[in-house]
Every structure is written in C-alpha cells, then in structure tokens.
Legacy VTK file of the C-alpha trace (Angstrom):
# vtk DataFile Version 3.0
C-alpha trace
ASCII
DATASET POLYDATA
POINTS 658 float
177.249 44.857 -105.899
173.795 45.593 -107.420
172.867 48.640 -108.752
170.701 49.986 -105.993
173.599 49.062 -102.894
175.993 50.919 -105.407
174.120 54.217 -105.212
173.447 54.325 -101.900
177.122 53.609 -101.463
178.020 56.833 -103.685
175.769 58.796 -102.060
177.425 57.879 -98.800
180.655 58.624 -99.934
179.648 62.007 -101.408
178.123 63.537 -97.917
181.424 62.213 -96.634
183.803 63.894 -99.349
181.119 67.060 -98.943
181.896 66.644 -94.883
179.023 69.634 -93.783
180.636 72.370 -91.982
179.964 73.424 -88.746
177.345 76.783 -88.636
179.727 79.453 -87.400
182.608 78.863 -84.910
181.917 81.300 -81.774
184.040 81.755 -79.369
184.646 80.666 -75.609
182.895 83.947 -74.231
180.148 83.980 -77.681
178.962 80.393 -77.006
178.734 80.763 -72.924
177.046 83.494 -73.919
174.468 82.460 -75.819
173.755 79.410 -73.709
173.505 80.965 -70.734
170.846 83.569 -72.540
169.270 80.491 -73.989
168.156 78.682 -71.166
168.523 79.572 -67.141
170.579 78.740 -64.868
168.824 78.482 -62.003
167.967 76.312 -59.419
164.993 73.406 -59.575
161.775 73.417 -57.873
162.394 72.137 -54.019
161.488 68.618 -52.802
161.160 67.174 -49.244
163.359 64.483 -48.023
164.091 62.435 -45.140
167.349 63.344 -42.700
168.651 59.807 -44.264
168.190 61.123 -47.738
169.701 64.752 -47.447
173.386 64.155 -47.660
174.725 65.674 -50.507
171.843 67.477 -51.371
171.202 71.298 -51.703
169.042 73.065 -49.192
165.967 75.151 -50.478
165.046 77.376 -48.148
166.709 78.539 -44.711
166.389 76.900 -41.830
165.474 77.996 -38.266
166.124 75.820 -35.520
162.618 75.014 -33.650
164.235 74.600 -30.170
167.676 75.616 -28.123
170.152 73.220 -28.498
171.237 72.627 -25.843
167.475 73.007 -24.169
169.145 73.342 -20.885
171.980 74.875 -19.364
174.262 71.333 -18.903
177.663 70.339 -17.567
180.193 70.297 -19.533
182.234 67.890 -17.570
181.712 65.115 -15.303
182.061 66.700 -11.788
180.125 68.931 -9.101
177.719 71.548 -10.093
178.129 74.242 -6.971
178.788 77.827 -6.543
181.568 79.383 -7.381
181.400 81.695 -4.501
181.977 78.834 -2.284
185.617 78.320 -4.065
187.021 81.380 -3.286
190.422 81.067 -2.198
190.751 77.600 -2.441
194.039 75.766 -2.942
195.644 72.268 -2.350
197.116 73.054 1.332
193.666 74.698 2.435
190.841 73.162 0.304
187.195 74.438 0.766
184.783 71.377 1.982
181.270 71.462 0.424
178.205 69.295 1.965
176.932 67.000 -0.682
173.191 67.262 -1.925
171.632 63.822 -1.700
170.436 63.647 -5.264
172.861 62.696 -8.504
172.362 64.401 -12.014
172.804 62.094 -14.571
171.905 62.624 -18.173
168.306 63.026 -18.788
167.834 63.154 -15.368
165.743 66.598 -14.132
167.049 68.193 -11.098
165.184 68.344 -7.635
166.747 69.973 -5.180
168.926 73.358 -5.745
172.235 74.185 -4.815
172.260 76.045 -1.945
175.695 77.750 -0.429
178.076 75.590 1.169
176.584 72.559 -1.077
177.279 70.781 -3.985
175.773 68.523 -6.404
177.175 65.314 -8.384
176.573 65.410 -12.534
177.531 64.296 -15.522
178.614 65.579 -18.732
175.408 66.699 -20.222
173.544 66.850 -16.897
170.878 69.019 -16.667
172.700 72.402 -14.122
170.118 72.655 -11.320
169.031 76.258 -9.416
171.656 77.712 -7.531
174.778 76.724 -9.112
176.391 78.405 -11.659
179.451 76.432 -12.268
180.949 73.111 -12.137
184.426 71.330 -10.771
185.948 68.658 -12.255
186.001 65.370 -10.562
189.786 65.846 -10.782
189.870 68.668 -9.054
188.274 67.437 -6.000
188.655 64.914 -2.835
185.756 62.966 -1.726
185.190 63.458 2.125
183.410 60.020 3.549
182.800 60.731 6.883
180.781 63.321 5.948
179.480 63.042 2.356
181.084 65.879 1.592
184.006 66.924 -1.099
187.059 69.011 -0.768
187.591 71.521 -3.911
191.580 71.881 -3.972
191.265 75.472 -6.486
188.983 78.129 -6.998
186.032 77.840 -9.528
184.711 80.470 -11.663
180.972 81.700 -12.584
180.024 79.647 -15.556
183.566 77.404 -15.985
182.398 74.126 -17.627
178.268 74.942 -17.916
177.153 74.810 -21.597
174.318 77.544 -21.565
170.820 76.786 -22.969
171.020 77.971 -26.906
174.602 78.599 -26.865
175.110 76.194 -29.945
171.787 77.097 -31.901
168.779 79.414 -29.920
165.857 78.778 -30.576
164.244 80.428 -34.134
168.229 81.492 -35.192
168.251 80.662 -38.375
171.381 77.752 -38.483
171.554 76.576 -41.767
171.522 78.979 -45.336
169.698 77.994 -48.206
171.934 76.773 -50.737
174.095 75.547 -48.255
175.261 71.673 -49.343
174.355 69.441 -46.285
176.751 67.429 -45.171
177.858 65.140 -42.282
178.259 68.257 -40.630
174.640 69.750 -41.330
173.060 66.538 -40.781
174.272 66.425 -37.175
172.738 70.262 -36.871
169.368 69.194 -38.450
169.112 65.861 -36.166
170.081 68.171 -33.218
167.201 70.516 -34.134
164.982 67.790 -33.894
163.974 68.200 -37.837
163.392 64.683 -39.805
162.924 65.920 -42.793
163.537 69.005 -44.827
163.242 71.018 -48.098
166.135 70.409 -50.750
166.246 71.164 -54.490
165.213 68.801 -56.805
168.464 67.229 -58.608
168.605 67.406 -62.021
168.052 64.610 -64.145
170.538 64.258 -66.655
169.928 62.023 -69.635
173.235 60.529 -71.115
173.667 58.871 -74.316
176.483 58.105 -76.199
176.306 57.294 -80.417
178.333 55.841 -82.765
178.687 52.294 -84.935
182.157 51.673 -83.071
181.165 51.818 -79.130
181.034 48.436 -77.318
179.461 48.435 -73.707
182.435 47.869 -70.905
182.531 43.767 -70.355
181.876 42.715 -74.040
184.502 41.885 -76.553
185.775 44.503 -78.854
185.676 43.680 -82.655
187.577 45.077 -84.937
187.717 48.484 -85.333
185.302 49.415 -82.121
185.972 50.735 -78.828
184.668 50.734 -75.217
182.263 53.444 -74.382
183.990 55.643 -71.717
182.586 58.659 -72.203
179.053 57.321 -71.182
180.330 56.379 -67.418
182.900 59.480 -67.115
179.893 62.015 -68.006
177.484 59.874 -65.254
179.974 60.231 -62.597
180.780 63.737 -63.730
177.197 64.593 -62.928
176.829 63.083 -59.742
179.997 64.846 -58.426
177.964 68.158 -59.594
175.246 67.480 -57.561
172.897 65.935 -60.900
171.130 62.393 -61.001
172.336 60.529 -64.600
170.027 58.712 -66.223
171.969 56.511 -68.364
170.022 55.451 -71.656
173.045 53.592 -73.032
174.655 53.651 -76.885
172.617 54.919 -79.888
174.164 53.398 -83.299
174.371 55.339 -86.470
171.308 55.856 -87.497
169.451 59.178 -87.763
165.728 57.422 -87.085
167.200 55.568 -84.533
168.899 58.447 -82.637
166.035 60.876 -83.180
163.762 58.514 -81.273
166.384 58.075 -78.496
167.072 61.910 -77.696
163.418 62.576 -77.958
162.934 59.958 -75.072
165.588 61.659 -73.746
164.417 64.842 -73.649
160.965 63.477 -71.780
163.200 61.605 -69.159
165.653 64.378 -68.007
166.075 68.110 -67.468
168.845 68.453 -70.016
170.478 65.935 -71.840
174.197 64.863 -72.903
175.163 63.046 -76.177
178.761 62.475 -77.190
179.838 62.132 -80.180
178.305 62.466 -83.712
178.684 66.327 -84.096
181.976 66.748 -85.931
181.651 66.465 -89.940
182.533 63.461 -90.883
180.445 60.409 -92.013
177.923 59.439 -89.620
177.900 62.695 -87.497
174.018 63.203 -87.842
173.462 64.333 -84.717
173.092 68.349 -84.926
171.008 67.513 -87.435
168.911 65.936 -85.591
168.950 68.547 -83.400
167.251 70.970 -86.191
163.855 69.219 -85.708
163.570 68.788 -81.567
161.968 72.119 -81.188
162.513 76.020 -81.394
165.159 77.459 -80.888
166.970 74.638 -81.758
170.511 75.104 -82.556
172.073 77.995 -80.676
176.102 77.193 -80.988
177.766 74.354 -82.896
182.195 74.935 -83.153
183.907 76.494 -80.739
186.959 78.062 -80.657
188.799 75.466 -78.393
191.262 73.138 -78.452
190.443 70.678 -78.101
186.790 71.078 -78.067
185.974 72.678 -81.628
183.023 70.641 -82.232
180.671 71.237 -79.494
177.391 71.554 -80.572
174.587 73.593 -78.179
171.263 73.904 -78.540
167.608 74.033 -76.819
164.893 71.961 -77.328
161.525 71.836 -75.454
162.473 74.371 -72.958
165.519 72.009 -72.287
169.182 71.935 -73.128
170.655 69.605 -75.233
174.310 69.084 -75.537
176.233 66.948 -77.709
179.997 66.702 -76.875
182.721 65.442 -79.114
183.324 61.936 -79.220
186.967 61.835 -77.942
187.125 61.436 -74.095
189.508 64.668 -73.564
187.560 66.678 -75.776
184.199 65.760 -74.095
185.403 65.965 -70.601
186.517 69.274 -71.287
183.918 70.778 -72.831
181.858 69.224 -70.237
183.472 70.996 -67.734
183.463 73.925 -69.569
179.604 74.208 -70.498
177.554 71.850 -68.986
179.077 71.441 -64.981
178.029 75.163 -64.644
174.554 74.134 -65.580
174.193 71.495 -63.340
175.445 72.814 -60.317
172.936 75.561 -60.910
170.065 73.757 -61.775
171.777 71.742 -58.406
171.571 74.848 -56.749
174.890 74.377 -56.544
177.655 77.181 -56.388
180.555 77.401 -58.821
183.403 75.009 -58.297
186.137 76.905 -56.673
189.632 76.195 -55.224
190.273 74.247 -52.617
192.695 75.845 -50.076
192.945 80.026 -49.228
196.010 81.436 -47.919
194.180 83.804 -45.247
196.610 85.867 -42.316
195.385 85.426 -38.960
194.158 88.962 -37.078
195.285 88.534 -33.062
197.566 85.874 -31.889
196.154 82.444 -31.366
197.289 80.409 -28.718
198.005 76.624 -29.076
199.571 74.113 -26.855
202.843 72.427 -27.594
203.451 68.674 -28.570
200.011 68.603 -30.073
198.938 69.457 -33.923
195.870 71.812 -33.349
193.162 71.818 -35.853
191.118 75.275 -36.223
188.008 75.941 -37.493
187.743 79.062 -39.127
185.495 81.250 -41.170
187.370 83.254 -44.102
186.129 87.299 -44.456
187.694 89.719 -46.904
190.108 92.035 -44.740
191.823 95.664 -46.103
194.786 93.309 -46.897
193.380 89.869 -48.459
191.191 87.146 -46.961
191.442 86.615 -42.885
191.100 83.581 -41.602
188.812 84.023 -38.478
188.877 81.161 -35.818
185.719 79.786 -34.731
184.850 80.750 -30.688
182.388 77.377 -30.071
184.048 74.614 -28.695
184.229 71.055 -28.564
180.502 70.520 -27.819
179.103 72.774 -30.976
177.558 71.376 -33.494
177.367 74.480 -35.761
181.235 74.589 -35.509
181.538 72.679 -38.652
178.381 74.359 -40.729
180.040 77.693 -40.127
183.177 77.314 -40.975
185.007 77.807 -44.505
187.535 74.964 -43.557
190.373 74.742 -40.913
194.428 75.398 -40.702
196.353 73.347 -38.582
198.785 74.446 -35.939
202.208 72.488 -35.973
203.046 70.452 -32.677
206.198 72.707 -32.567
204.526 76.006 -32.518
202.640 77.330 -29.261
200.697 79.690 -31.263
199.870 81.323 -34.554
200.898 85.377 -34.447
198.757 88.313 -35.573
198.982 89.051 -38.857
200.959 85.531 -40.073
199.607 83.421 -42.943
197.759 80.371 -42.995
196.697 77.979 -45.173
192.674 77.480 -44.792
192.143 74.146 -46.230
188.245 73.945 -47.534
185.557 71.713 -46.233
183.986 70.634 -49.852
184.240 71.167 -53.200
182.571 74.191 -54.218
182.365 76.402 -50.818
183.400 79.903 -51.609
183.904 82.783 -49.423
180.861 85.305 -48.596
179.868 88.609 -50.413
179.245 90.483 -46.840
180.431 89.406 -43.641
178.634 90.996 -40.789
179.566 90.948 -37.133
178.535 91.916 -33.924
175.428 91.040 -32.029
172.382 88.726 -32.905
168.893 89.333 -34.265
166.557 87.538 -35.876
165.772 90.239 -37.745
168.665 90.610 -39.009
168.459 86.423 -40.298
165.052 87.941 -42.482
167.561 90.138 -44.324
169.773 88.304 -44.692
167.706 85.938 -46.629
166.357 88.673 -48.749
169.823 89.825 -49.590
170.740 86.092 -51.005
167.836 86.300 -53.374
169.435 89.395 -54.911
172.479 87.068 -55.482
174.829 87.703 -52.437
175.774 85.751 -49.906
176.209 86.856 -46.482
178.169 85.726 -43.258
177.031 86.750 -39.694
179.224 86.381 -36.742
177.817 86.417 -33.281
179.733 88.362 -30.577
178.643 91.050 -29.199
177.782 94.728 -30.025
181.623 95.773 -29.042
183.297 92.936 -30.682
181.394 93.831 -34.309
183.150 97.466 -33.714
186.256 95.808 -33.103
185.944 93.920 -36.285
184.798 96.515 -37.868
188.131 98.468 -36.605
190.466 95.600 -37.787
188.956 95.179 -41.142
187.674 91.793 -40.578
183.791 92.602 -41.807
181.312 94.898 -43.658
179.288 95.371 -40.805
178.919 95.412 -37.301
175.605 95.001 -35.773
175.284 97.486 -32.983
172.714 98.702 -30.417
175.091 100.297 -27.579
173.520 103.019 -25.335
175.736 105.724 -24.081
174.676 106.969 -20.879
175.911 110.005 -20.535
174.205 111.391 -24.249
171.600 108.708 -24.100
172.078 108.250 -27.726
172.409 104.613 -29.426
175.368 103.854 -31.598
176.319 107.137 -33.245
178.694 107.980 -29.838
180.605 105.061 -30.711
181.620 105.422 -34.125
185.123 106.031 -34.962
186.975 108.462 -37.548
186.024 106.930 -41.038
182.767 104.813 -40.029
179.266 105.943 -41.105
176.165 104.395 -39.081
173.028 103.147 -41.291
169.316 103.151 -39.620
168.278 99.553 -39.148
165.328 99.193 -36.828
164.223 99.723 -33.096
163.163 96.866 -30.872
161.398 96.754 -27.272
163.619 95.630 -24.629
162.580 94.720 -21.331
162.080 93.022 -18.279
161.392 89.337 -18.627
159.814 86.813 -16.016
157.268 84.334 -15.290
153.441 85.187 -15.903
152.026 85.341 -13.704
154.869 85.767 -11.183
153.338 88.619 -7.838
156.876 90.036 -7.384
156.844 91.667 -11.227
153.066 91.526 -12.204
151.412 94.997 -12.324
154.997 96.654 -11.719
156.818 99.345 -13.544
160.171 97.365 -15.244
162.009 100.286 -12.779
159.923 98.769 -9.511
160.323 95.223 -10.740
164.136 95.402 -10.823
164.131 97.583 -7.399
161.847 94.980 -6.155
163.879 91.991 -6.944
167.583 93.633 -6.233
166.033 93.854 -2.483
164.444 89.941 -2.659
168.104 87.581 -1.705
165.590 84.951 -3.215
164.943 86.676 -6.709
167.562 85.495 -8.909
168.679 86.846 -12.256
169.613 85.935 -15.541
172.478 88.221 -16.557
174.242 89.192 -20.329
177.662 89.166 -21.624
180.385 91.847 -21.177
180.124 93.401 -24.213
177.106 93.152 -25.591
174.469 96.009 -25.742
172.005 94.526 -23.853
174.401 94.209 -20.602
175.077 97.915 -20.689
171.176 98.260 -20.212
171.251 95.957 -17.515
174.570 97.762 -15.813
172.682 100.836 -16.045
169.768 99.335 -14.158
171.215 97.829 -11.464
174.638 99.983 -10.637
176.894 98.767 -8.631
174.730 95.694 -7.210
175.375 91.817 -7.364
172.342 90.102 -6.700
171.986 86.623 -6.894
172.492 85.131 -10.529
174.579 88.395 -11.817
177.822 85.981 -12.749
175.123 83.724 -14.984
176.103 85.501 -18.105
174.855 84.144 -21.462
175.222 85.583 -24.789
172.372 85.610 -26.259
168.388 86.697 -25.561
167.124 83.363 -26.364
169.079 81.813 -23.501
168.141 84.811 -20.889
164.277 83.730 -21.480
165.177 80.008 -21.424
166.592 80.807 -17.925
163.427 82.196 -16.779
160.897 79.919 -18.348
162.718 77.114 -16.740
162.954 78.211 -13.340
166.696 78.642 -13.179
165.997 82.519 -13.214
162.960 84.518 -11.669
163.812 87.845 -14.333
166.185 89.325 -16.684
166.645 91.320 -19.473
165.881 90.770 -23.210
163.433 91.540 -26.158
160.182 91.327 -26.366
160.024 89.359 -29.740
162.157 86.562 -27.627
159.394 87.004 -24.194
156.689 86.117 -26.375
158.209 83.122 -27.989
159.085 82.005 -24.907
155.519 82.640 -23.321
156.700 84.845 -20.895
155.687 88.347 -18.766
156.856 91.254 -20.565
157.632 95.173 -18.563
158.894 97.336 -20.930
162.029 98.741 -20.359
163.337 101.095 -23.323
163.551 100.912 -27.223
167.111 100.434 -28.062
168.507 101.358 -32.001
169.720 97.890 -33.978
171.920 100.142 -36.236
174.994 98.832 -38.717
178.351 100.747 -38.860
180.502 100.461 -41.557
183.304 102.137 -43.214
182.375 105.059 -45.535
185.443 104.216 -47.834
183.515 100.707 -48.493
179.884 102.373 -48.931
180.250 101.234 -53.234
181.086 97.738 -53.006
178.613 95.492 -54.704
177.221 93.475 -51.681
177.645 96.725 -48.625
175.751 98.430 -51.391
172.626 96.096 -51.934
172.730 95.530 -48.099
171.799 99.263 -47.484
169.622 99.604 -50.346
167.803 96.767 -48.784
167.220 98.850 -45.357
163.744 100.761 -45.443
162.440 98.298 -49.098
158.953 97.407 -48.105
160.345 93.586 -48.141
162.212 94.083 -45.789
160.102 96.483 -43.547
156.965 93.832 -43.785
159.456 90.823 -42.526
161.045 93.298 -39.466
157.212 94.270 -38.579
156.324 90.524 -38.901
158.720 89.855 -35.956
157.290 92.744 -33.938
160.478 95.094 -34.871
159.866 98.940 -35.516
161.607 99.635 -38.754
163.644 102.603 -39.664
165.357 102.799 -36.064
168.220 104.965 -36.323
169.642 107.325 -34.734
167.347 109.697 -32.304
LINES 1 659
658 0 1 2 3 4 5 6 7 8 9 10 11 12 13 14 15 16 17 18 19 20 21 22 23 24 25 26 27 28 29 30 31 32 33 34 35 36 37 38 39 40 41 42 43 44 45 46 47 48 49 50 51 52 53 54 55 56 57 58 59 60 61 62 63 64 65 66 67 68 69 70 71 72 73 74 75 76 77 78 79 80 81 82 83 84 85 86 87 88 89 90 91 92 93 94 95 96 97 98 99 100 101 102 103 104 105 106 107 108 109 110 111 112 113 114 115 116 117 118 119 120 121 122 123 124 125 126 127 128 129 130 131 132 133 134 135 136 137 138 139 140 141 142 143 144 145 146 147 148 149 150 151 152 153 154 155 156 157 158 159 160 161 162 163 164 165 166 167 168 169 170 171 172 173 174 175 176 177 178 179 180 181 182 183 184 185 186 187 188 189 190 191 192 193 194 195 196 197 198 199 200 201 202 203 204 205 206 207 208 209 210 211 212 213 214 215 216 217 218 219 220 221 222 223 224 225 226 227 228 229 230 231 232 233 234 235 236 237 238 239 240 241 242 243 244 245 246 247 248 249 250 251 252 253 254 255 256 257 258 259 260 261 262 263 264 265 266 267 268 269 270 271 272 273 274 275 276 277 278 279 280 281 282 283 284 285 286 287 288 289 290 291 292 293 294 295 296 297 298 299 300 301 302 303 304 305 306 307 308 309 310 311 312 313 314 315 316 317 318 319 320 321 322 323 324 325 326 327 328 329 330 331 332 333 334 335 336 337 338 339 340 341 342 343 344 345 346 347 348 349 350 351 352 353 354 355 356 357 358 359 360 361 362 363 364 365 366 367 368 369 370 371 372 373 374 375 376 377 378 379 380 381 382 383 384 385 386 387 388 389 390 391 392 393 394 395 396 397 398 399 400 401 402 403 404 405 406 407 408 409 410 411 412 413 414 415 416 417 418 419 420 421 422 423 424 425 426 427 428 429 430 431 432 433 434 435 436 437 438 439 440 441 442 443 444 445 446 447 448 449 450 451 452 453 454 455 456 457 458 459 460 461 462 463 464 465 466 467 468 469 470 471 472 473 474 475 476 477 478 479 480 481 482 483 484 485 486 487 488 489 490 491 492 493 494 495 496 497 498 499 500 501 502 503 504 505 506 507 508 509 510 511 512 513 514 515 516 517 518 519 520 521 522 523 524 525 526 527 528 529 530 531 532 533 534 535 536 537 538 539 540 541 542 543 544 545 546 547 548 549 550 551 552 553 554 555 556 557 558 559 560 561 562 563 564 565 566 567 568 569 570 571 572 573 574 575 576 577 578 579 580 581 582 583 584 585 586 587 588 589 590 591 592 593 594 595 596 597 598 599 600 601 602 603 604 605 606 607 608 609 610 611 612 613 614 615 616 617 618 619 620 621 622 623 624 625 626 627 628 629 630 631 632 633 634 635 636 637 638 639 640 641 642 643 644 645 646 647 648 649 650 651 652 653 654 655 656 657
C-alpha cells in the first residue's frame, strides 16, 4: 500500500472509530414540534384539471352546481304520468279507466300536450313529467284497454309517487362538493352531472426520493457481495402516492459527499420537499446531515429522535423546503415516514389526517329494512349527547350526491327487518382519510348559509349541513343529532319567527332576513302590477292557475298555509323541498306561481311580489354554546366577511328575532 492510500485509509478509519454523534436527541413531541414550526403545513397553490384527470385529487375551492340536476321534474319509473286524483279509490275488482294522450314521453323527449283529468300519458324512466300530472303508475300496476286506448289503474296513486323533482339531487347554485373534499368515483359522477369538465384541485406535491449508500443495487440486477436491493426507494414512492404526493424518483446516490451534495441540490430544484434514506446514523459513510449543513438557512432543525426504532432521523429545511433523511433500514424508514413526513404530504395534498377506518355510531329512530335481502345504508356520522350517530341518508336510488355526502355505510343483515333506535352500528368508511365534521347543522337550505360555511372551513373547521326542513333541524336539534338547526318558522298567532319554537335549554342566534315572495312568469297579466295578497286571491279563483307548492315542514309552507287557508287549488299536492325547484316549476311552465325567495326569482329570471321578510335564525343548545366549532360558528355571525358575502346574495344581515 503506498504511503499516500495508507493515510487516507487511517484517516478513514479514525472518523469511523470517532463515529460523530448525533446534535441532540429530541423527542417525539420536540421534533414534530419543531418541524411543524419550521416549515407549513399547508396546502399547495390550486391547478385546473380535466374531469378525466381529477380522481384522486384534492378539491381547491367549493363547488356550486351551475344547473338543477335533475333540470326537470322526471319519472322515476317506466309507467303513466296522470293525476292522482283520478286514482282515488281504485282497486283490482273496480279499477279506474284513464283515456290515453296520443303522445309518448321518452327520454329527452319534451312534452306537448298536458295531462288533463280523466287522461294519462305513457313515459319512461327519466321522462320529462308534462303539465297536469303530478304523479306516475307503474306499468305493473296497470291494464292496457285496446278498444279504447285507454288503461285501467288497479290501486290508488299518490301526489308525487315516483316523480323525481327538478333540483332534488343538486339545485341549482347549492354548493355540492366542499373544498378539500378528495374526489372520487363518487364526486366525479356529481361534477359530470353538473355539467363541469374541468375544475380547480391542489397542486400535488412533488416529492423527490433518493436513496444513498455504496451497498444498494437497483431491483433486477445481481447482488454482489455484501450489497442489497434498494427497497426503501419504491416503498417511500408508493408511500407518497397513497398520500396524495407525486414521487419523483432520482434513483441511488453512492458514498460520496460531492456526489450526494450535487444530487439533493437537484433535488431540492425538482420537488417540494425531498426524502433521502439512509446515510444519517454515525457510522462510516453517513455524510449526509452534513451535507445538509450547507443547503441553506436554517438548515438542520432535528437530527435523533427518541424512537425505536427511528433514533436517527435527521430534519431539516433548506431553500424554503423540507428535507428529510430517514434511516436506512426499511422498518425504521417506513416508520418514521409515517411518523413525520405522511402528515406533510397530505397537507401540502390538502389532504386530511389519516384516520380509522370504521365508527361504531347508534342509530336515532328505527330503520326499516326488508327481509331476505342485505341492505346497504348510506349514512352521514354527527356527534350525538351519547357518541357518534350514524344518520341514514334520505336520497334514493337516483341521487348522485348520495355517495359525496355520506361518511360510509352499515349494512343491514338479510335476517333482520330493521335496525332499532338507539342500537349500534358499524359505519364502515368510504376512503382513507375521511373524518367526521366539527359542526353538523340541520334543518332547512340557504345559500347563504353555503357562504358561511366556507368561511368557517378557512378558520379550520369543517362543517356538515343536512337538508330537511325547518321542523326536522328542531327535531335534530331535540335528539342531539346536530349543532344547529337552521330555522325560519313563523308563528301565526305572535307573528314572531323562531323564538316561539324554541324548547327548554335551546338559545336562538340572529342569522339574517331574506325577502320571500310570490314567484311567476314576467311578464305574466294575472300577477303583473298586483299586490302578492291580490296575486294569490287572483289565482286561488283562476281553476287554470296552477301552483307550485312546499314541503310539510318546512318554513316556507307555513307561509304558504297561511296564505291560502283551507284551499286546494290546482298544483297544491306538487310539493318540493326546496326554493330552487319551486322557481324551476314556474320558469318551465309546469307552474304559473308559487312561493320562494327572491335571491332564487332572480336567478331564475323570474317576476318577483313581495310577500314578507322571514328570520333565517340557528337554534342550538345553550349547554353546547363553548365548544370549539358552535363557538367560531357564532363568532362568525355579524364579522364583516360574512355580512359582505350574505349582502352579496341579496340577504339582509343581522335578522333575528323582531
């Protein structure tokens, strides 16, 4: 050996004997810490992608749907779209017979003639429902009359049995899909429904990956002596896609300090953090955390932790970016990759924290199920006075946004006919990663209410909103099953909004007044120039004006009971549940007036009478009035963010009670 090879070779083995120490062994908590104070966890700037490029990927901002889906009231069966009315009383042994209309509704296929009594009209599933009828018969449950073109309905019909209502599944400008929500299959269908090709996601973060050391070999080649297959370089790739990241692999870095200092500064230009394994414990050939010392300010932050295994993790920021070099052996790596890094690619991801995959929830009221078959239901999980309730999911078969609202699903056995109130179930989670919501609110719709929502997420919490009606949110509210109900009940006799209604232990917070009114056609003689009183007195004594009613239950039905008594005029047993599809009704033709906000009349383009100002107030219990996200929700109320996006939508804020 000559004299130079000799002393490099004692030097060598003197930095090994010397083995450098780590810098100061932090703990679990200390080095999270530090990291997390070091460089931010939060998400990446958003990009636009096709529909065929969003799976998987997070979304940036929330969506609104630009149309109602469905755009049309439609069948839900294949069968006869008539009048109920005409059914009355019908049975097998004295059937009613119904004239047939000489036109057939087919799919995409606009109606002509209307439905007029006595008559009834042949469609499809998904057929658009034409004027006059307001329900539809199954094929099955009628007998086709030849000689003359006529059908024989063998049981009684009710208003609105198998018609899908226009908006029912999304209305349009409800907001459908949360940011941060993780589009799937599921969310796809909802965004192709919508019409929407493309959309905002955030920008996945690029994650360089490197591996060092003198004995990796690349999977496929032959191993030498001594070396080993580089495994830690494809489990941290996959790792990263399963986190929501894009690896860029760069491959195996040999022992050499020049050599690896050029490959994690090309790293650091090519990804938003980067990963190296191996080279940071203290034996010979570990150069890399000192490598790390001349990237860039601040440099090293952490390097030993107090795990096992894990000790020699090494942390540290360079360039703005975090670079993390895991120890070489595959269980150590893995789990401090898990440990430190997952959490910062999920939130660069946009990502939420990975969670557990199944809740046991109880169920609140008995749910029916039919024997012989295994019944899968959809439910949405809220935080009850007992634990997490599982809360079944009221859309049927024909929703799309079935699957994007729900938490996951529990399955009813074949055996069982039903689930009781207050048994257990086991709500198995749709994806990794879904966790329940800070605030659940229930009770009726406003798109207001959407706006504050979204301004409540960027404080950190996420919310839940449940559509059904003004009385349903108090009955929620009663069970335990939510934060808040959204109210705006009038009570006749006090003519006071909300506050009459509140029970023993609830407390009512101000939200913000909006205009409802009488809604038809500009331009329509029967309700220009009128009063909204002489309008409705107008059409209740017109058998040709037809209305557009609301749901039992809902606040805006109670205005319309109060309007028109004890009548029925034609169109009372259309009942939708939602504004959005009361002004579809009308700008279609399929209604001449009803009942709904003006917000809603002007998206839809239609004639506006004011009616009264109703109070879109939020009860909740006073006993819950310090937890975190109730809290921030009413601190929200009245912030001049959220009064400029209620005025925005033509809301008055600061409603409350008169």
């Amino acid at each position: 050996m000559s004299a130079d090879r000799e002393l490099d070779f004692t030097r060598r083995l003197a930095a090994a004997a010397r083995q450098e120490q780590f810098l100061t062994v932090m703990s679990r908590e200390e080095a999270l810490a530090a990291f997390r104070a070091a460089i931010p966890h939060t998400a990446l700037p958003p990009e636009t992608v096709s529909l065929a490029q969003s799976l998987g990927r997070v979304l940036a901002r929330d969506v609104a749907s630009p149309i109602d889906v469905p755009p049309f009231d439609r069948a839900l069966v294949d069968g006869f779209a008539l009048r109920a009315a005409d059914t009355e009383g019908a049975n097998a042994a004295r059937p009613r017979r119904l004239r047939l209309n000489r036109e057939i509704l087919a799919c995409g296929v606009a109606p002509a003639l209307p439905v007029a009594a006595g008559t009834a009209t042949p469609i499809a599933t998904g057929g658009v429902i034409p004027r006059g009828a307001d329900a539809v018969v199954m094929v099955e449950q009628t007998e086709f009359f030849e000689t003359g073109v006529a059908i024989d309905v063998s049981s009684p019909v009710r208003p609105g049995q198998f018609v899908g209502y226009a908006g029912a599944d999304m209305a349009f400008g409800e907001t459908v899909l949360r940011r941060s929500t993780v589009v799937t299959a599921r969310e796809i269908g909802m965004l192709a429904a919508c019409g929407l090709a493309e959309i905002a996601v955030v920008r996945r973060p690029r994650v360089a990956v490197l591996s060092t050391g003198d004995e990796l070999v690349v999977p496929g080649e032959a191993l030498r002596p001594g070396a080993i297959y580089d495994s830690n370089g494809a489990i941290i790739a996959a790792s990263v896609i399963e986190n929501g990241g894009e690896p860029v692999p760069l491959g195996i870095v040999r022992d050499d300090e020049g050599a690896l200092e050029s490959a994690l500064r090309d790293a650091l230009a090519r990804g938003d953090l980067v990963v190296l394994s191996g080279g940071t414990s203290k034996g010979a050939g570990d150069v890399s955390h000192r490598i790390l010392s001349r990237l860039g300010e601040p440099g090293i932050l952490v390097h030993g932790v107090a795990l096992k295994p894990g000790k020699p993790l090494c942390l540290a920021v360079a360039e703005g970016k975090a670079v993390v070099v895991l120890p070489g052996f595959p269980t150590s790596a893995m789990f401090t990759f898990h440990e430190f890094v997952v959490p910062l690619v999920r939130a660069l991801a946009g990502l939420p924290p990975r969670e557990e995959e199944a809740v046991q929830a109880r169920l609140p009221q008995r749910l029916a199920s039919e024997l012989g078959r295994t019944e899968f239901v959809m439910a949405s999980l809220a935080q009850g006075e007992d634990g997490p309730v599982a809360l079944p999911l009221p859309k049927g078969s024909g929703s799309v946004t079935a699957f994007s609202q729900a938490d996951g699903f529990f399955a009813v056995p074949a055996a069982r006919s039903g689930v009781e109130a207050g048994e257990a179930v086991s709500v198995v989670r749709l994806g990794a990663g879904v966790r329940p919501p800070d605030l659940t609110v229930i009770g009726s719709h406003c798109v207001g209410l959407d706006r504050v929502v979204g301004l409540l997420a960027e404080r950190g919490f996420r919310a839940r909103t449940v559509w059904v009606g003004s009385a349903g949110g108090l009955a929620a509210l009663r069970r335990g099953e939510c934060d808040l109900a959204a109210i705006h009940l009038l009570d006749p006799e006090t003519g006071r909004y909300n506050a009459p209604f509140l029970e023993p232990g609830m407390a009512l917070a101000p939200g913000w007044r909006r205009l409802q009114g009488v809604v038809f056609r500009a331009g329509d003689p029967r309700f220009e120039g009128r009063s909204a009183a002489e309008a409705v007195r107008a059409a209740l004594a017109d058998p040709e004006s037809v209305m557009v009613n609301r749901n039992t239950g809902s606040g805006t039905r109670l205005l319309v009971d109060g309007l028109i008594s004890t009548a029925r005029p034609p169109g009372f047993w259309n009942q939708p549940r939602s504004h959005n599809a009361v002004a579809a009704a009308v700008a279609q033709g399929r209604a001449d007036w009803g009942v709904a906000i003006s917000s809603v009349a002007k998206a839809y383009g239609l004639g506006f009478l004011p009616l009264a100002q109703e109070h879109y107030d939020f009860a909740y219990r006073e006993a819950d009035r310090e937890k975190p996200a109730l809290a921030a929700f009413l601190a929200l109320l009245g912030t001049d963010a959220a009064d400029a996006a209620l005025t925005e939508l033509g809301f008055e804020p600061g409603g409350g009670v008169p």
